[in-house]
N, C-alpha and C positions, 0 to 999 in steps of 0.2 A: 111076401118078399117084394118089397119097394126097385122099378126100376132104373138103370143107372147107365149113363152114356158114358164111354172112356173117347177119347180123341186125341190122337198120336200129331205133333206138330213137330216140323225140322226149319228153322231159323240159321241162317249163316250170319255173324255178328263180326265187324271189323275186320280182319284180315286173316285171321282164320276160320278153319270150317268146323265151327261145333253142331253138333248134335244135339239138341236140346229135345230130351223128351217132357213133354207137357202132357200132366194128367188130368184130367178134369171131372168133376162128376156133375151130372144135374141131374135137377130133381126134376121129376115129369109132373107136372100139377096133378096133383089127388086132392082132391076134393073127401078131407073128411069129416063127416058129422058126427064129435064126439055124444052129440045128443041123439043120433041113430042108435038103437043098441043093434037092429039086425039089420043087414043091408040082403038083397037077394044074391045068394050065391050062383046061382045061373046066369046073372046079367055076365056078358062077357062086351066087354067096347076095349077097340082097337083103334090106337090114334098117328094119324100116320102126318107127318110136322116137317118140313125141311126150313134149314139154319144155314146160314152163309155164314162161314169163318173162315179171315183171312183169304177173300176170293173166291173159295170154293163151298161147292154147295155140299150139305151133309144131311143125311137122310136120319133123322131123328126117329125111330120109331118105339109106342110106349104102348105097351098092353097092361093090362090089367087082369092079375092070375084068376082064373076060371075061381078059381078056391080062394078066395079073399075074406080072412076070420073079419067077423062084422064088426069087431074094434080090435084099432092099434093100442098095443101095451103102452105103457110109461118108457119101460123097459127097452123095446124094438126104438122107439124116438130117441132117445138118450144113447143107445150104440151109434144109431143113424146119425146124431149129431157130432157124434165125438170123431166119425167114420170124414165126415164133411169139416169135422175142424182140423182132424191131421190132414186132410186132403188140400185144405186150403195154406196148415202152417208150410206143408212139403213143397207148395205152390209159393208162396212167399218166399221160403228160405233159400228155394231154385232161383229167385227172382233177385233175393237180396247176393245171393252169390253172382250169378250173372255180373251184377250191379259192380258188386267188387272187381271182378275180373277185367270188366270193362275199365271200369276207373284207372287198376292197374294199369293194363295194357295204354289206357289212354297218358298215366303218369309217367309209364316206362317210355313210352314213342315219343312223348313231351322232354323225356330228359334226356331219351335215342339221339331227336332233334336239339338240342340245348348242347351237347355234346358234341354231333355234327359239327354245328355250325361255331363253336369253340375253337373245334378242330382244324375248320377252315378259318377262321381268325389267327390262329395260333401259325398253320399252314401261310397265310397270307404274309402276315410278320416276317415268318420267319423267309419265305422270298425275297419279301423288299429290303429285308436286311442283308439277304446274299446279294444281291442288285446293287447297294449303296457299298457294300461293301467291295464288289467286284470296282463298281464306277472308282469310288476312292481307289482303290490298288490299281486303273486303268492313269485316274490322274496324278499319281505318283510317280507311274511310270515316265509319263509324258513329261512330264516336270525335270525328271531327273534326266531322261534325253535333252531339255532345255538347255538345263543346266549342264550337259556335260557337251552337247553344240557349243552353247557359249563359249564355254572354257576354251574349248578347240579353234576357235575364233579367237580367242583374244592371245589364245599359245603361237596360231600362225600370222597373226597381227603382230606382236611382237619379234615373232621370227624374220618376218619381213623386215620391220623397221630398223631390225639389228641389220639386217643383210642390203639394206639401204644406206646405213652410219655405216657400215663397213665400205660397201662400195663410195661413197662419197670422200671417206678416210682416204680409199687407195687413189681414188682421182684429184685428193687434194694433194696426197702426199705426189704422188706422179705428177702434177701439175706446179706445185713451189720444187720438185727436181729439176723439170724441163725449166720452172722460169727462173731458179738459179743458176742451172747453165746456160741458160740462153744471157743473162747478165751477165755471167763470167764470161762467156765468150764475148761477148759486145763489149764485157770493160779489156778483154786480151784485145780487139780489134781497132778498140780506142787508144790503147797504149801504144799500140803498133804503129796506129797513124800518128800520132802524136809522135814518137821517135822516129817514124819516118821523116816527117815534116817538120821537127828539129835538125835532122842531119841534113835532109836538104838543107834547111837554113844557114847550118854551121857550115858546109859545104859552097853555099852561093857567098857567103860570109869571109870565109876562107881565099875563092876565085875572085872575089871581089879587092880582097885585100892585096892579094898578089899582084893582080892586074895592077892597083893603085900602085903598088911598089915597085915592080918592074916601067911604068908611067914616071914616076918618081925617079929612077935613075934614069931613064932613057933623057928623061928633060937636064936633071944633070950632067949628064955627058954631054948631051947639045950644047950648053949655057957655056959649060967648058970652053970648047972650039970656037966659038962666036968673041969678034970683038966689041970692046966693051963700050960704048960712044962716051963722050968729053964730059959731055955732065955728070954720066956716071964716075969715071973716077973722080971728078972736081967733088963730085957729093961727099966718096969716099974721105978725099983729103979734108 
């Protein structure tokens, strides 16, 4: 009976914690002489080997059975190989699954990430699109108080200007009132002097004429009583 080392190993691989048991078989070096037919069965040797794996030290220990048939079969080789080929395909296929899992795990967290950061693209967009959209609907707003400021402006602008032509209206119109009264009175006070300052006239006109007339007889009555001298009547004759 050929001997055979097993060794238990535990690996932690990417983010989670698996458990990988690892089987392993070695062969202890035997030394055999198919060209021996007897070997001595009393030899008995003990070989005592340590092996670093993975850090740690392993204590390899290989004997050799006290009872050792002086030749190996065809038979016992050909199990042993076949023992060392599942051993190796079991070790591979652990190996090749592994492989798979990782690549997964490495394809999933690759499109985890690709997805993410999608998300935050998608995420980011869709921000700066409430942001311009907010801004827009901020400068709408402004806009339209602009516009309705204006308006209110140019409503009590006009309001003014009307209540300005109004007021100017009633002071034009209050002002050709007072300054055609004040004509009419001036032409009433023209008139008046004017007919004053005829009837004085016709009046001095009048006194004047009288005087001359009562002058006028007064001198005929004179002229009367007065006699008359020599020339005069000689003129007369």
């Amino acid at each position: 009976m050929l001997p055979l080392e097993l060794s238990t190993t535990q690996s932690t691989i990417s983010s989670e914690s698996n458990t990988r048991m690892e089987r392993r078989c070695k062969i202890d070096s035997i030394s055999v002489d198919k060209n021996k037919a007897n070997i001595d069965q009393n030899e008995t040797t003990k070989h005592d080997k340590y092996d670093v794996l993975d850090g740690r030290q392993i204590v390899r220990i290989s004997t050799t059975s006290l009872s050792v048939e002086s030749s190996v079969s065809n038979h016992q080789m050909s199990d042993l190989d076949r023992k060392i080929a599942h051993l190796e395909w079991m070790r591979k296929k652990h190996e090749a699954a592994q492989r798979t899992r990782e690549k997964e795990e490495f394809v999933s967290k690759k499109r985890q990430q690709e997805e993410e950061k999608e998300a935050q693209k998608k995420e980011e967009r869709a921000r700066l699109e409430r942001e311009n959209f907010l801004k827009w609907i901020e400068r709408k707003r402004l806009q339209e108080l602009d516009r309705r400021a204006m308006l209110e402006n140019e409503l009590e602008l006009q309001r003014r200007l009307k209540e300005i032509e109004d007021n100017l209206a009633r002071v034009k119109t209050t002002y050709l009132r007072r300054w055609f009264h004040k004509k009419k009175e001036e032409q009433k006070a023209q008139c008046k002097q004017q007919e004053t300052r005829q009837k004085k006239m016709d009046e001095e006109r009048e006194r004047r004429l009288e005087q001359s007339t009562r002058a006028y007889k007064k001198w005929r009555e004179n002229s009367k009583n007065k006699p008359k001298p020599a020339t005069q009547g000689l003129l007369r004759m």
